[in-house]
VOTOR-770785 format. One line per field, with one value per residue: residue number from 0; residue in three letters; chain; x, y, z of N, C-alpha, C, O, CB in turn. Coordinates in nm, 2 decimals, padded with zeros to 4 digits. Glycine has a CB too. Layout:
<sites>
pos = (NUM	...)
code = (ala	...)
unit = (A	...)
n.c1 = (X	...)
n.c2 = (Y	...)
n.c3 = (Z	...)
ca.c1 = (X	...)
ca.c2 = (Y	...)
ca.c3 = (Z	...)
c.c1 = (X	...)
c.c2 = (Y	...)
c.c3 = (Z	...)
o.c1 = (X	...)
o.c2 = (Y	...)
o.c3 = (Z	...)
cb.c1 = (X	...)
cb.c2 = (Y	...)
cb.c3 = (Z	...)
</sites>
This chain:
<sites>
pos = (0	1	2	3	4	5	6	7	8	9	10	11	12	13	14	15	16	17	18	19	20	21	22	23	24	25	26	27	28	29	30	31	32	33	34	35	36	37	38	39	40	41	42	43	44	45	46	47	48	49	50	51	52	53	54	55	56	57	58	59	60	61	62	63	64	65	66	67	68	69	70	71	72	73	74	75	76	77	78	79	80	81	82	83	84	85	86	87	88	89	90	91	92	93	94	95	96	97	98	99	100	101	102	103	104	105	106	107	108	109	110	111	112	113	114	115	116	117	118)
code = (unk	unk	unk	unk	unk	unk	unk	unk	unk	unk	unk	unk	unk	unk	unk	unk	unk	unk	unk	unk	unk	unk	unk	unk	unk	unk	unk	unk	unk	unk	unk	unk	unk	unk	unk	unk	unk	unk	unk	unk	unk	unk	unk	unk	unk	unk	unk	unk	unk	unk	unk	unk	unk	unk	unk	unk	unk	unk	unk	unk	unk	unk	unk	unk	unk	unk	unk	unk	unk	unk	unk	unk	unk	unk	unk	unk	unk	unk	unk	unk	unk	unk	unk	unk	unk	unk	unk	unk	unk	unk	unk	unk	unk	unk	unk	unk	unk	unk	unk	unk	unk	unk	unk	unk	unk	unk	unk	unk	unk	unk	unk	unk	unk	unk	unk	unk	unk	unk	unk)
unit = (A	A	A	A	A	A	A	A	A	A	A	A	A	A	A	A	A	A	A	A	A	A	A	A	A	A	A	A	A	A	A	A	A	A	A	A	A	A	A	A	A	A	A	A	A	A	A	A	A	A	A	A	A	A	A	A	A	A	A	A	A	A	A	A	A	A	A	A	A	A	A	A	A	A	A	A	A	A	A	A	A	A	A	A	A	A	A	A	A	A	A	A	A	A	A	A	A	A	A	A	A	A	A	A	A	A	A	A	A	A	A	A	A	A	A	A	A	A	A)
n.c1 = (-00.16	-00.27	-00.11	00.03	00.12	00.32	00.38	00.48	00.52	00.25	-00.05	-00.27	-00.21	-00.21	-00.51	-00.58	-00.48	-00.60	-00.82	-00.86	-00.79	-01.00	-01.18	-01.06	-00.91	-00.63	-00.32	-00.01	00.24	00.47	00.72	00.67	00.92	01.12	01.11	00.97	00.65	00.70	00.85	00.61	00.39	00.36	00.27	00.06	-00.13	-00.17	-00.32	-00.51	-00.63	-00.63	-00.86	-01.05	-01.11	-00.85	-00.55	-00.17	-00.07	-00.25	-00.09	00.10	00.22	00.16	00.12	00.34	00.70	00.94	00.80	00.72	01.00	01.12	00.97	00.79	00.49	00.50	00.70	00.56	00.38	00.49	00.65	00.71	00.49	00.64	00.92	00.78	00.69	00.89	01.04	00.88	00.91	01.17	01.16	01.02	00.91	00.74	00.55	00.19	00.00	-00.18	-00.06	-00.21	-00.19	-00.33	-00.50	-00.74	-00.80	-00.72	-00.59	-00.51	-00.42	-00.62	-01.00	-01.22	-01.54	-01.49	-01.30	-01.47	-01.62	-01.46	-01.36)
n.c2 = (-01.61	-01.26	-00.98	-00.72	-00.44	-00.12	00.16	00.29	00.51	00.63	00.76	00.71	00.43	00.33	00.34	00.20	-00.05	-00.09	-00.14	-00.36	-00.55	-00.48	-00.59	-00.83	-01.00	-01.18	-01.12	-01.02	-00.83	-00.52	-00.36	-00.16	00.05	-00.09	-00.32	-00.32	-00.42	-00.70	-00.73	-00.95	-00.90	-00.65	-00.67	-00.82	-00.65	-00.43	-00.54	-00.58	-00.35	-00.25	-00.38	-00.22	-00.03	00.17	00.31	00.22	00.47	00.48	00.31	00.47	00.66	00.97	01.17	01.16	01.33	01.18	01.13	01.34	01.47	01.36	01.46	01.29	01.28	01.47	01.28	01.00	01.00	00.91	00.65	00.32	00.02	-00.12	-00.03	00.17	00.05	-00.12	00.15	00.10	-00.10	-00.07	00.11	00.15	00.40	00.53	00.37	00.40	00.33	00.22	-00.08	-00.36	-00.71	-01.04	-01.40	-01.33	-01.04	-00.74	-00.47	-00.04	00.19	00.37	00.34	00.31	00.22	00.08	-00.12	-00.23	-00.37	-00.62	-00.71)
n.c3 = (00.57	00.65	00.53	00.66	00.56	00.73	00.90	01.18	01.31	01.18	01.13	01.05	00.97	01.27	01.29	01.10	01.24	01.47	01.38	01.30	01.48	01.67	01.53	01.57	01.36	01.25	01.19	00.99	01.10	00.91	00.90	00.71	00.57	00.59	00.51	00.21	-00.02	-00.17	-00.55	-00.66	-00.49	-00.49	-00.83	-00.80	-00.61	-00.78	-01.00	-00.84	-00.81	-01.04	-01.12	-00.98	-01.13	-01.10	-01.08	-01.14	-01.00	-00.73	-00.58	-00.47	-00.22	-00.25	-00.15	00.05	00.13	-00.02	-00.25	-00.36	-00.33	-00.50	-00.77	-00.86	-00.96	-01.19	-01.31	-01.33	-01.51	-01.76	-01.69	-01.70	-01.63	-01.49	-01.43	-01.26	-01.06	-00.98	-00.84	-00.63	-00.46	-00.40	-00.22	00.06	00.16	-00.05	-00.12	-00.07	00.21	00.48	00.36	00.30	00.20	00.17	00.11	-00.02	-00.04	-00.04	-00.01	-00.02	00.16	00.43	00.41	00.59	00.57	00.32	00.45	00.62	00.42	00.36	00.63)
ca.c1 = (-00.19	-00.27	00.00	-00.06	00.28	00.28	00.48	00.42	00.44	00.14	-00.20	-00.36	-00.17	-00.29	-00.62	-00.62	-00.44	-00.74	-00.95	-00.81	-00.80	-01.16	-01.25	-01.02	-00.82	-00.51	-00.25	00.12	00.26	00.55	00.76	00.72	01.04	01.23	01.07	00.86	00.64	00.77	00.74	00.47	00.30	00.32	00.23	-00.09	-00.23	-00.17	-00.38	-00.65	-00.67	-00.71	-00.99	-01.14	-01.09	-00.75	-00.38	-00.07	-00.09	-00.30	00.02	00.23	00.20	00.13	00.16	00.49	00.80	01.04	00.73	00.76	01.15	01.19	00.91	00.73	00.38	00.52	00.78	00.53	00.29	00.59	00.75	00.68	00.48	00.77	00.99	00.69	00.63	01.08	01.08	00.81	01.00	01.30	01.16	00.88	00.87	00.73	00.41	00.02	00.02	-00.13	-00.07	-00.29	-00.25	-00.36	-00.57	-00.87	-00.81	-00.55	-00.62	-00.43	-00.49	-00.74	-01.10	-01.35	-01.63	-01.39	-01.23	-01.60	-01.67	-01.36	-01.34)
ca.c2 = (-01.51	-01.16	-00.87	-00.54	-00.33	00.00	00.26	00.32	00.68	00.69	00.78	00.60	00.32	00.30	00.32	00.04	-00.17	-00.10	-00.16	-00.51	-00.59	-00.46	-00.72	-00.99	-00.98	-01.20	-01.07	-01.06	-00.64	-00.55	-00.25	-00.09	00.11	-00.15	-00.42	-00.29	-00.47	-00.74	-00.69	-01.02	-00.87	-00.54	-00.71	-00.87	-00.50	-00.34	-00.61	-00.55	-00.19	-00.23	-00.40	-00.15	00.12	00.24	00.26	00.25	00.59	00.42	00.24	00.57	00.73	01.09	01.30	01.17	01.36	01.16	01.10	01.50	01.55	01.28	01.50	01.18	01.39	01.50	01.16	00.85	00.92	00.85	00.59	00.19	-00.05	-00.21	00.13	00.23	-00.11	-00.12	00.24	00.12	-00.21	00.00	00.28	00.18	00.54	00.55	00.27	00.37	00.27	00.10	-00.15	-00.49	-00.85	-01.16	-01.48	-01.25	-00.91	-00.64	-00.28	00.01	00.27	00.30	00.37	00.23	00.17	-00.04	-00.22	-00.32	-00.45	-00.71	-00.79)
ca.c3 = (00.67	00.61	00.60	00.66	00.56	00.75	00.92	01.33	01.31	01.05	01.23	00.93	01.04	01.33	01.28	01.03	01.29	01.55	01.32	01.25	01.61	01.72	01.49	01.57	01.27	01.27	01.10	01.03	01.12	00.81	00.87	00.55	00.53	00.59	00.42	00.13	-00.04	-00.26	-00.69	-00.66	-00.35	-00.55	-00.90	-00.74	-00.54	-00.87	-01.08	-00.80	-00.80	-01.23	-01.14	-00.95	-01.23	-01.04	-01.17	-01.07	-00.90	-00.62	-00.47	-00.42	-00.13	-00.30	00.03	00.11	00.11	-00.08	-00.38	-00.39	-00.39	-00.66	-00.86	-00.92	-01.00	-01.27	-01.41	-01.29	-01.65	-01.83	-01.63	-01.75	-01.49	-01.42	-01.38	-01.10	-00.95	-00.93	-00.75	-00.49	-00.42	-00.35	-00.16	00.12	00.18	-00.19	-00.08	00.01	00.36	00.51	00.23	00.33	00.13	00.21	00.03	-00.09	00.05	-00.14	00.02	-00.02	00.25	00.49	00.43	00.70	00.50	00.24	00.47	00.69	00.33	00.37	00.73)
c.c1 = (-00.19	-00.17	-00.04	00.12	00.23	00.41	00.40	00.40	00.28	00.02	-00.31	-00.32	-00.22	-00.38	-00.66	-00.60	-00.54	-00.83	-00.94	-00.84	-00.91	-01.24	-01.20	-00.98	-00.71	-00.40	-00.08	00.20	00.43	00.61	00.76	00.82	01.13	01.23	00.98	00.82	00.72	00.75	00.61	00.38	00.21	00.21	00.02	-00.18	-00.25	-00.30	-00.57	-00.76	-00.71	-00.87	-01.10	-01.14	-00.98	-00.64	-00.31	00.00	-00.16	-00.21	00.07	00.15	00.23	00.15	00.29	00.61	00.93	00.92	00.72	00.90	01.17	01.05	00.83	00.55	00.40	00.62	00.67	00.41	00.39	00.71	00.67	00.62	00.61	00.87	00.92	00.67	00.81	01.09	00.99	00.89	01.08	01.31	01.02	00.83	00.75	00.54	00.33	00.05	-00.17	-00.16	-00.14	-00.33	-00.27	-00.44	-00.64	-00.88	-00.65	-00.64	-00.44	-00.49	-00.58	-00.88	-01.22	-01.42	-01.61	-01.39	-01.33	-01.65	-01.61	-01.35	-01.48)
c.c2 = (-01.37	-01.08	-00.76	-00.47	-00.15	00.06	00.32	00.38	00.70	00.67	00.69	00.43	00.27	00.28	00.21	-00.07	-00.16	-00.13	-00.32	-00.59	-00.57	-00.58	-00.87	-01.04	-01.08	-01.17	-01.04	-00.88	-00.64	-00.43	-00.20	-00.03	00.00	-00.33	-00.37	-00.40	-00.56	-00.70	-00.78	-00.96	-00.70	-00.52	-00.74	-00.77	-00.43	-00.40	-00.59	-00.44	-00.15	-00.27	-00.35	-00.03	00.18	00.24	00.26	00.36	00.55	00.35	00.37	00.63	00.93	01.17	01.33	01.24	01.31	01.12	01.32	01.53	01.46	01.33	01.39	01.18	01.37	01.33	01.03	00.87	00.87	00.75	00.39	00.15	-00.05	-00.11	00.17	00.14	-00.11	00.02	00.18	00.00	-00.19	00.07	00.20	00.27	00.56	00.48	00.37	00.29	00.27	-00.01	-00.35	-00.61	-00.95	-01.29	-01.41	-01.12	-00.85	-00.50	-00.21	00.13	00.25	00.39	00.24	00.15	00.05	-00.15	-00.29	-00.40	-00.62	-00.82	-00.80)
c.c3 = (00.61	00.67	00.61	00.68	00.64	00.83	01.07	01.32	01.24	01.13	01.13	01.01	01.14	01.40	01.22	01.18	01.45	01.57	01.34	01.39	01.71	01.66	01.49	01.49	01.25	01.11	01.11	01.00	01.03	00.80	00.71	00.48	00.53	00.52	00.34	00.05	-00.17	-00.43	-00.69	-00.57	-00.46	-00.71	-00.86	-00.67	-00.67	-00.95	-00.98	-00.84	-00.93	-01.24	-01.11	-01.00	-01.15	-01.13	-01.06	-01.00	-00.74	-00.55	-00.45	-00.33	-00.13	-00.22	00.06	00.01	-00.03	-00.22	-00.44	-00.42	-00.51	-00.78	-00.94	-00.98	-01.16	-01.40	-01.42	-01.39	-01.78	-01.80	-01.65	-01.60	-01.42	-01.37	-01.22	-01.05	-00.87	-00.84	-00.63	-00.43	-00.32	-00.24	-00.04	00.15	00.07	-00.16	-00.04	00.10	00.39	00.37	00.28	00.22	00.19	00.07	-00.09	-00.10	-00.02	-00.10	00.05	00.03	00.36	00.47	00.50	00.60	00.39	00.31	00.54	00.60	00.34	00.49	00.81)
o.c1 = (-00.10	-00.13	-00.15	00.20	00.14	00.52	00.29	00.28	00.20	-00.01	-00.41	-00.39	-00.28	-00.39	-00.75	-00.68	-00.54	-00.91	-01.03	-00.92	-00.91	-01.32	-01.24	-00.98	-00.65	-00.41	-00.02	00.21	00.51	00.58	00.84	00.82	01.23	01.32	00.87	00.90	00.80	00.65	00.51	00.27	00.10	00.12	-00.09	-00.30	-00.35	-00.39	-00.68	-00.88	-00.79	-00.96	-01.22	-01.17	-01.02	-00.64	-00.34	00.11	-00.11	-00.25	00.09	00.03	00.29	00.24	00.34	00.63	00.99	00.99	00.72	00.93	01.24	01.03	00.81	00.50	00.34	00.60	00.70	00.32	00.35	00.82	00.57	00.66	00.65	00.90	00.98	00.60	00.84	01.16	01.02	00.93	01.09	01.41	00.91	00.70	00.65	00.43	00.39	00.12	-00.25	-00.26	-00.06	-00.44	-00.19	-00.43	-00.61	-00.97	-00.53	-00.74	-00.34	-00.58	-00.62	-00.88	-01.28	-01.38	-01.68	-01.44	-01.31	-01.72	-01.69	-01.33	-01.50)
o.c2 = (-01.35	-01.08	-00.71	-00.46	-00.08	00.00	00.38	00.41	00.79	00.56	00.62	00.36	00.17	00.23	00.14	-00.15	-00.26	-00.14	-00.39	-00.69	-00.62	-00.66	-00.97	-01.16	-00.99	-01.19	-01.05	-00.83	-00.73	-00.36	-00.22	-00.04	00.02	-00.41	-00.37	-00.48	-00.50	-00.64	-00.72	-00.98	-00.66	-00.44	-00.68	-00.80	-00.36	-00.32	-00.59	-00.42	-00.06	-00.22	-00.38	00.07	00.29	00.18	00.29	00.34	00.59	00.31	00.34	00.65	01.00	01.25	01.43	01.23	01.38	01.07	01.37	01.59	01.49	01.24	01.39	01.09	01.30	01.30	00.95	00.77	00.80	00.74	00.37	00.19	00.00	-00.12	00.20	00.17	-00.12	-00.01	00.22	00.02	-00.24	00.08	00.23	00.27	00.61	00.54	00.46	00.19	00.33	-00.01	-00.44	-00.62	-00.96	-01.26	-01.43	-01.08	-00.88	-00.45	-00.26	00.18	00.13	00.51	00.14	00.04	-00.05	-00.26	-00.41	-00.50	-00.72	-00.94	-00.87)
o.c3 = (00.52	00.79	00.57	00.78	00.59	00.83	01.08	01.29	01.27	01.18	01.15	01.08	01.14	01.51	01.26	01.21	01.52	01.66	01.39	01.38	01.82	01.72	01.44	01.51	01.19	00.99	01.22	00.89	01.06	00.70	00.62	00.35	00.46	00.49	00.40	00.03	-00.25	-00.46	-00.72	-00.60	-00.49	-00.73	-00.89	-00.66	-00.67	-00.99	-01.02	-00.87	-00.96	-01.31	-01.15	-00.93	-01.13	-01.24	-00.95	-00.95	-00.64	-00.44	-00.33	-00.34	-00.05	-00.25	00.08	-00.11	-00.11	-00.31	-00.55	-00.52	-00.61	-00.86	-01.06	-01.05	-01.24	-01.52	-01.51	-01.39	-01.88	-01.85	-01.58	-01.49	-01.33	-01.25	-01.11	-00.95	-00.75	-00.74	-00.52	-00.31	-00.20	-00.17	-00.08	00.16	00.12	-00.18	00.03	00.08	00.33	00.31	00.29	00.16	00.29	-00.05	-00.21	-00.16	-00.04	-00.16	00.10	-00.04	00.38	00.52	00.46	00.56	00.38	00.28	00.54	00.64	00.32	00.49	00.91)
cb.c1 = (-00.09	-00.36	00.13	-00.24	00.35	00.14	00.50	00.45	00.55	00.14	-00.27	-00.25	-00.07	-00.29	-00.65	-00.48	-00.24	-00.78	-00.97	-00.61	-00.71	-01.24	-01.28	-01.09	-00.78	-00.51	-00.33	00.19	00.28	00.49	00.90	00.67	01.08	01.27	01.02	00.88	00.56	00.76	00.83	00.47	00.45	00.45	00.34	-00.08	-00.14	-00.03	-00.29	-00.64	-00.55	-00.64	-00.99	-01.15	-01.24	-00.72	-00.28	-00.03	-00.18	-00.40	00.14	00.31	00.28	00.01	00.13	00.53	00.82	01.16	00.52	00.73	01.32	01.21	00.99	00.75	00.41	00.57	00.94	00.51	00.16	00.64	00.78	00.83	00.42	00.85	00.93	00.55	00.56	01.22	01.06	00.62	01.08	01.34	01.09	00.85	01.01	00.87	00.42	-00.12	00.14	-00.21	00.14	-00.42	-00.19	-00.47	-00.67	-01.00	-00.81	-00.50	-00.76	-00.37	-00.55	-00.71	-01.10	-01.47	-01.68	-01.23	-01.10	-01.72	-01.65	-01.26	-01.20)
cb.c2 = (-01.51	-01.13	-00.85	-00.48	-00.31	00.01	00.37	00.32	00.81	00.59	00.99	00.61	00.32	00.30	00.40	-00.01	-00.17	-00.07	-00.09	-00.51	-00.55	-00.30	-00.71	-01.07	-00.86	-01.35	-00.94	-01.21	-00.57	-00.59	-00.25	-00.01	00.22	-00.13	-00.54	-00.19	-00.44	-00.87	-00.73	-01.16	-00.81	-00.49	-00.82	-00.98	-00.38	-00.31	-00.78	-00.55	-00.10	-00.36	-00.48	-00.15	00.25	00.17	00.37	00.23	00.71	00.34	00.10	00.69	00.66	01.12	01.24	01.02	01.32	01.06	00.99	01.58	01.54	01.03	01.58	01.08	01.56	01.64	01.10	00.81	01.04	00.94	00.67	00.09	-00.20	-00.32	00.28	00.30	-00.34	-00.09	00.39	00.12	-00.26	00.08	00.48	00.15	00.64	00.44	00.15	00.30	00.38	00.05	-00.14	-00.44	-00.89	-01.12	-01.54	-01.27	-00.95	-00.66	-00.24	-00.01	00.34	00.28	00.42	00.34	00.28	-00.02	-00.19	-00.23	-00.37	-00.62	-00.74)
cb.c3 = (00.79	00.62	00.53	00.88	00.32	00.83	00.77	01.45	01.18	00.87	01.26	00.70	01.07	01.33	01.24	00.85	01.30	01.58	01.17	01.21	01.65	01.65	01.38	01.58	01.28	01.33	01.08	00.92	01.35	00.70	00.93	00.52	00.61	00.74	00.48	00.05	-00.02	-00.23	-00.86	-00.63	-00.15	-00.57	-00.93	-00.63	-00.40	-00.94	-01.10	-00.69	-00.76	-01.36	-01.12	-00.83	-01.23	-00.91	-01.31	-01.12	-00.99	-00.66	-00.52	-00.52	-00.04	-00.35	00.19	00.15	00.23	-00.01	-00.34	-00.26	-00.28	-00.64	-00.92	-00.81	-00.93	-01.21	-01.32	-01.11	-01.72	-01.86	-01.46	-01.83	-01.50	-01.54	-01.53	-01.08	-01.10	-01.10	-00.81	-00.48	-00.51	-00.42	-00.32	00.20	00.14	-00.31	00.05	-00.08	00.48	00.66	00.13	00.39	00.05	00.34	00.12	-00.04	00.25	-00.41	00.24	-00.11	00.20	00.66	00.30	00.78	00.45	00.23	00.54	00.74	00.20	00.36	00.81)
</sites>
Protein backbone atom coordinates (compact mmCIF):
# COMPACT_ATOMS: atom_id res chain seq x y z
CA UNK A 1 0.00 0.00 0.00
CA UNK A 2 1.14 3.37 -0.56
CA UNK A 3 2.31 5.81 2.29
CA UNK A 4 2.25 9.31 2.09
CA UNK A 5 4.21 10.67 5.42
CA UNK A 6 3.02 14.30 6.12
CA UNK A 7 2.30 16.78 8.59
CA UNK A 8 -1.71 18.21 8.93
CA UNK A 9 -0.72 21.70 9.39
CA UNK A 10 1.26 21.70 6.00
CA UNK A 11 -0.99 23.30 3.10
CA UNK A 12 1.37 21.24 0.82
CA UNK A 13 0.04 18.44 2.59
CA UNK A 14 -2.99 18.96 1.96
CA UNK A 15 -3.06 19.45 -1.30
CA UNK A 16 -1.20 16.31 -2.10
CA UNK A 17 -3.77 14.43 0.06
CA UNK A 18 -6.73 15.93 -2.31
CA UNK A 19 -5.03 15.27 -4.86
CA UNK A 20 -4.73 11.57 -3.94
CA UNK A 21 -8.34 11.39 -3.26
CA UNK A 22 -9.80 13.29 -6.40
CA UNK A 23 -8.26 10.44 -7.94
CA UNK A 24 -9.12 7.67 -5.81
CA UNK A 25 -5.82 7.01 -4.52
CA UNK A 26 -5.70 4.42 -1.66
CA UNK A 27 -3.31 5.13 0.63
CA UNK A 28 -2.01 4.63 4.16
CA UNK A 29 -1.79 8.63 6.09
CA UNK A 30 1.86 8.70 8.32
CA UNK A 31 2.25 11.43 10.85
CA UNK A 32 5.60 12.50 9.89
CA UNK A 33 6.79 13.96 13.18
CA UNK A 34 6.03 11.32 14.91
CA UNK A 35 6.81 8.54 12.75
CA UNK A 36 9.53 9.60 10.22
CA UNK A 37 10.43 7.79 7.55
CA UNK A 38 12.24 4.63 8.17
CA UNK A 39 16.46 4.45 7.09
CA UNK A 40 15.01 1.63 4.16
CA UNK A 41 12.05 3.86 3.31
CA UNK A 42 14.64 6.70 3.34
CA UNK A 43 17.50 4.52 1.59
CA UNK A 44 15.03 3.70 -1.33
CA UNK A 45 13.58 7.78 -1.96
CA UNK A 46 17.14 8.73 -1.88
CA UNK A 47 18.29 6.01 -4.62
CA UNK A 48 15.26 7.40 -6.60
CA UNK A 49 15.92 10.92 -6.46
CA UNK A 50 19.84 9.87 -7.78
CA UNK A 51 18.19 8.66 -10.42
CA UNK A 52 16.55 11.69 -11.34
CA UNK A 53 19.89 13.80 -11.12
CA UNK A 54 18.87 14.79 -7.34
CA UNK A 55 20.90 14.31 -3.93
CA UNK A 56 20.47 14.05 -0.78
CA UNK A 57 19.43 17.60 -0.24
CA UNK A 58 16.06 16.71 -1.95
CA UNK A 59 14.77 14.81 1.29
CA UNK A 60 15.31 17.90 3.82
CA UNK A 61 12.81 20.01 4.25
CA UNK A 62 15.06 23.31 3.51
CA UNK A 63 12.32 25.85 4.73
CA UNK A 64 11.89 24.34 7.92
CA UNK A 65 12.77 25.72 11.17
CA UNK A 66 14.69 23.18 12.90
CA UNK A 67 16.90 22.48 9.23
CA UNK A 68 17.78 26.29 9.87
CA UNK A 69 18.65 26.25 13.76
CA UNK A 70 20.75 23.12 13.35
CA UNK A 71 22.57 25.33 10.38
CA UNK A 72 22.27 22.35 8.21
CA UNK A 73 22.78 24.64 4.85
CA UNK A 74 25.83 25.10 5.74
CA UNK A 75 27.00 21.22 7.69
CA UNK A 76 24.86 18.74 5.26
CA UNK A 77 27.94 19.05 2.25
CA UNK A 78 30.13 17.72 4.76
CA UNK A 79 28.02 15.27 6.40
CA UNK A 80 28.27 11.25 5.11
CA UNK A 81 24.92 9.66 3.46
CA UNK A 82 24.46 7.80 6.28
CA UNK A 83 25.13 10.91 8.87
CA UNK A 84 22.05 12.78 6.56
CA UNK A 85 19.86 9.82 5.96
CA UNK A 86 20.49 9.20 10.39
CA UNK A 87 19.47 12.95 11.11
CA UNK A 88 16.18 12.64 8.94
CA UNK A 89 15.18 9.24 10.62
CA UNK A 90 15.48 11.05 13.83
CA UNK A 91 13.92 14.30 13.17
CA UNK A 92 10.57 14.18 10.81
CA UNK A 93 10.69 17.74 11.24
CA UNK A 94 14.00 17.42 9.06
CA UNK A 95 11.77 15.30 5.96
CA UNK A 96 10.46 16.94 2.45
CA UNK A 97 6.88 16.51 2.98
CA UNK A 98 4.77 15.33 1.70
CA UNK A 99 7.17 12.31 1.50
CA UNK A 100 5.08 9.48 -0.74
CA UNK A 101 6.40 5.59 -1.07
CA UNK A 102 4.84 2.79 -2.33
CA UNK A 103 5.56 -0.35 -5.01
CA UNK A 104 6.67 2.08 -8.00
CA UNK A 105 6.07 5.51 -6.76
CA UNK A 106 8.85 7.59 -4.36
CA UNK A 107 7.86 11.46 -4.43
CA UNK A 108 9.18 13.91 -2.36
CA UNK A 109 6.96 17.06 -2.19
CA UNK A 110 4.24 18.06 -4.11
CA UNK A 111 4.38 19.04 -7.62
CA UNK A 112 1.05 18.50 -9.64
CA UNK A 113 2.33 17.96 -12.87
CA UNK A 114 4.83 15.09 -11.19
CA UNK A 115 2.57 13.58 -9.36
CA UNK A 116 -0.40 13.49 -12.62
CA UNK A 117 2.64 11.69 -14.19
CA UNK A 118 2.39 8.80 -11.32
CA UNK A 119 -1.19 8.53 -10.42
Amino acid sequence: MLKIYEYAKCSTCVKALKFLDSKKVKYQKMAIVDTPPSMKELKEMLASVKENGGSIRNLFNTSGLVYKEMKLSEKLPNLSETEALKLLADNGKLVKRPFVIGDDIHLVGFKEDEWKENF
